[in-house]
C-alpha positions, -999 to +999 in steps of 0.1 A: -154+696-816-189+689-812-211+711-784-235+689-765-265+710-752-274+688-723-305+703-713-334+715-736-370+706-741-401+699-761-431+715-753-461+697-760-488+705-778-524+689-788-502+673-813-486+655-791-511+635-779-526+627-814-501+598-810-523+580-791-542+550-809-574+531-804-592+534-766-561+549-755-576+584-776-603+585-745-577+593-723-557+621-743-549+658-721-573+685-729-565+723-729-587+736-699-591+777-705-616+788-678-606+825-683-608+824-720-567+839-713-544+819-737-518+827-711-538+813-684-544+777-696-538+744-682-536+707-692-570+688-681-562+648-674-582+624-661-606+647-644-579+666-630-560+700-635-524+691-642-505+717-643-504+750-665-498+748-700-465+763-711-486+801-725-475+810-759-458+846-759-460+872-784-426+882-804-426+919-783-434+899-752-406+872-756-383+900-762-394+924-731-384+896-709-350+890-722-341+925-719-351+922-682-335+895-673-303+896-696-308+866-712-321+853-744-350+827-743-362+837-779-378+812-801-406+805-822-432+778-800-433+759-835-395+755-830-404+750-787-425+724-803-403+709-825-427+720-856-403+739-872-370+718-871-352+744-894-357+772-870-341+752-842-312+738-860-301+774-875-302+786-836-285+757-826-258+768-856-262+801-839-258+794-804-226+771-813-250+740-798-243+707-825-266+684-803-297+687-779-307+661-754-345+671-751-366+664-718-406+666-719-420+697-704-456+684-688-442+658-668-419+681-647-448+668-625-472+637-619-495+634-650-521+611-641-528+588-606-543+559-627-513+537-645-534+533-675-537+568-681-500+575-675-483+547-696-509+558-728-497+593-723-455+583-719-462+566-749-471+596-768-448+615-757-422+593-765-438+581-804-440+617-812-406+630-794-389+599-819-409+610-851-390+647-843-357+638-840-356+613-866-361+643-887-336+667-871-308+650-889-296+634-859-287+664-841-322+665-814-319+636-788-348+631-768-349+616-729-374+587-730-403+595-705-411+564-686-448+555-670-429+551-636-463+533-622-460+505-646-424+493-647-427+465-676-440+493-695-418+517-684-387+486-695-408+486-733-406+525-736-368+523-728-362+496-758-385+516-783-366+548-773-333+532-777-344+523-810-348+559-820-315+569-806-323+576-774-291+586-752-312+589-714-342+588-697-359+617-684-362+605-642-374+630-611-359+635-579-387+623-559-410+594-582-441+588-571-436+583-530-405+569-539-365+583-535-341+573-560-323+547-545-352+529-538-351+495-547-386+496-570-362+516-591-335+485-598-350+471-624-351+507-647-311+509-637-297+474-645-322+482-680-305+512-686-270+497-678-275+473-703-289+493-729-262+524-722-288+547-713-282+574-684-309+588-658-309+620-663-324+633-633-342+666-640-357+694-621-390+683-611-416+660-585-439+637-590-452+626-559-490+651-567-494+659-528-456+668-517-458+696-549-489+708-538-481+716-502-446+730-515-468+754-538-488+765-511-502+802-518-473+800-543-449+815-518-419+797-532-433+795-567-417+762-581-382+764-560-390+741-532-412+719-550-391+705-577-360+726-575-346+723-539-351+683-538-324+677-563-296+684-535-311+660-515-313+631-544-279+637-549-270+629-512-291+600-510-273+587-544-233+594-527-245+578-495-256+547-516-250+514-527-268+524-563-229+526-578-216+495-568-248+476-575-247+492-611-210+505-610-214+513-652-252+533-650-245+574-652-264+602-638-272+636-648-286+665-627-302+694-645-312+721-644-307+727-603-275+750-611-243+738-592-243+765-564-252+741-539-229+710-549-198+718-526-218+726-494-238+682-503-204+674-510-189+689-472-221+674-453-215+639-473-180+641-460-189+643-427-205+618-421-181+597-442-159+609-417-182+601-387-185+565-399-144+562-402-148+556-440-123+575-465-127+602-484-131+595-524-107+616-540-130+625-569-162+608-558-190+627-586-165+608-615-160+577-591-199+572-591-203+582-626-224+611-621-225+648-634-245+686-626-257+709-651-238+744-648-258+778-656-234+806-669-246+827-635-228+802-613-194+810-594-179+792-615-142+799-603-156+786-568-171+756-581-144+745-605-114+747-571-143+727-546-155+702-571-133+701-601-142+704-640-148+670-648-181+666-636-200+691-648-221+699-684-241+725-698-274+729-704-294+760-722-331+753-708-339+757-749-382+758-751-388+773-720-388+809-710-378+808-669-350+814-645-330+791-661-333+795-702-303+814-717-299+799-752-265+813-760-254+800-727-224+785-747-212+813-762-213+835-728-195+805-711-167+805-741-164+842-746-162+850-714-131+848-690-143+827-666-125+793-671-100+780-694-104+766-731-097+733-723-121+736-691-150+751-723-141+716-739-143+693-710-178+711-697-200+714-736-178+684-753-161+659-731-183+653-697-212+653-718-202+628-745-196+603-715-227+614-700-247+602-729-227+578-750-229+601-775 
């Protein structure tokens, strides 16, 4: 029975960008540290501050936030940066994990404005992210990270990423001023249709001036910005023709929790009901699409409302935040929240389908 982690990352590093060749070097990120504060630092791109850069956290430091939260987020960065490959197999051997779908870390928002800058730095990403897991013994799969500005480059990084085993690409739930079923996006679904690729549709925005008027005074830290939108992607995707124009293309959504799936599901329904149409009777399988489950949701609740056959699991591995909880498996199997065959269909069977694996 082989365990499918279906939500970890990479976090990038100055190596990352080293993957980038001839003028394109001009254009790598830069660590900005105006504080001289290693925990304060930020990614410096195109003449712009993009973001923080993930801070690196000593061992006692790592440790005194587990034991606040009740969790454990514990790892080395080299293994966070997929350095040390030995370190993050033996916890994945640990955690009961046998394989990671990895999604980037940086792009969780826009990168870069220009489509030059973007496409050299997806490219990067994605040369380096294949070196890794062609050395993790075909246990670490990465999303591909798409320059969603330049769509015939974005179609290349899919076919190079295929190449290298990749099972998804790494998509947000609002794309540069654009929703997900718009139709700029058709070409990147009937792509990944044909090359059995899934969108795996990850906590995050990149459309620069919606996150920054989220953020404001950091009120709602990062839960509006990039968390809250993926309830209404997954509306806009049920009350769509995306399905029946690519009735084989899968979805994932991670990293949102599944709290908030029943209530979309209800409001969906309504209107179904509004417009005369039918109810599906399983409309998440129908449509080929499955949520990420963290081991804090109501599980009982969410497996009687939605049933257990759209749902994975994913363990936020890299990251230290509300969502990380790298022996998310083993809580979810030792606990007595749901069944063993219900522990199979969530960490083995929906996720297999999910990613072709």
């Amino acid at each position: 029975m082989a365990t499918i982690d279906a939500d970890t990352h990479f976090v990038e590093s100055l190596r990352t960008w080293e993957y980038m060749e001839g003028d394109d070097k001009k254009l790598r990120p830069v660590i900005l540290d105006p504080f001289k504060d290693p925990k304060k630092q930020a990614w410096y791109i195109d003449g712009q501050v993009r973001g923080n850069k993930v801070p690196a956290l000593e061992l006692k430091e790592q440790q005194a936030f587990d034991d606040t939260v009740d969790r454990t987020t514990l790892t080395s960065e080299e293994a966070k940066q997929g350095a040390d490959l030995g370190t993050r197999l033996r916890q994945m051997d640990e955690y009961g994990v046998d394989f990671q779908v990895v999604y980037p870390t940086i792009f969780l928002m826009q990168v870069a404005e220009r489509p030059a800058t973007e496409v050299a730095i997806c490219w990067a990403y994605n040369r380096w992210a294949a070196d890794i897991c062609d050395r993790s013994e075909g246990r670490l799969k990465y999303a591909a990270t798409l320059s969603m500005l330049s769509i015939p480059d974005a179609l290349d990084q899919m076919r190079f990423s295929k190449q290298h085993g990749s099972p998804a690409i790494f998509f947000r739930p609002i794309e540069v001023n654009r929703l997900p079923t718009d139709p700029y996006f058709y070409p990147i679904y009937e792509e990944a249709a044909r090359l059995n690729m899934s969108i795996g549709m990850h906590i995050g925005n990149a459309t620069g001036w919606m996150a920054n008027m989220l953020q404001q005074s950091n009120i709602v830290r990062n839960f509006w910005s990039i968390k809250a939108c993926m309830a209404g992607a997954v509306h806009a995707l049920l009350n769509s023709d995306i399905h029946e124009r690519f009735p084989t293309l899968r979805f994932g959504f991670l990293e949102a929790t599944a709290g908030w799936l029943p209530y979309v599901l209800r409001e969906w329904y309504s209107r179904l009901e509004d417009e005369g149409k039918p109810r599906p009777e399983n409309p998440l399988v129908e449509r080929n699409m499955w949520v990420a489950l963290q081991s804090n949701d109501d599980m009982a609740y969410l497996l009687k409302e939605v049933g257990e056959d759209c749902f994975v699991m994913g363990t936020d591995y890299g990251h230290n935040d509300t969502q990380a909880e790298l022996d998310a498996f083993l809580r979810l199997r030792d606990g007595d929240a749901i069944t063993e065959e219900q522990y199979r269909k969530i960490t083995v069977d929906n996720p297999k389908v999910l990613y072709a694996l």
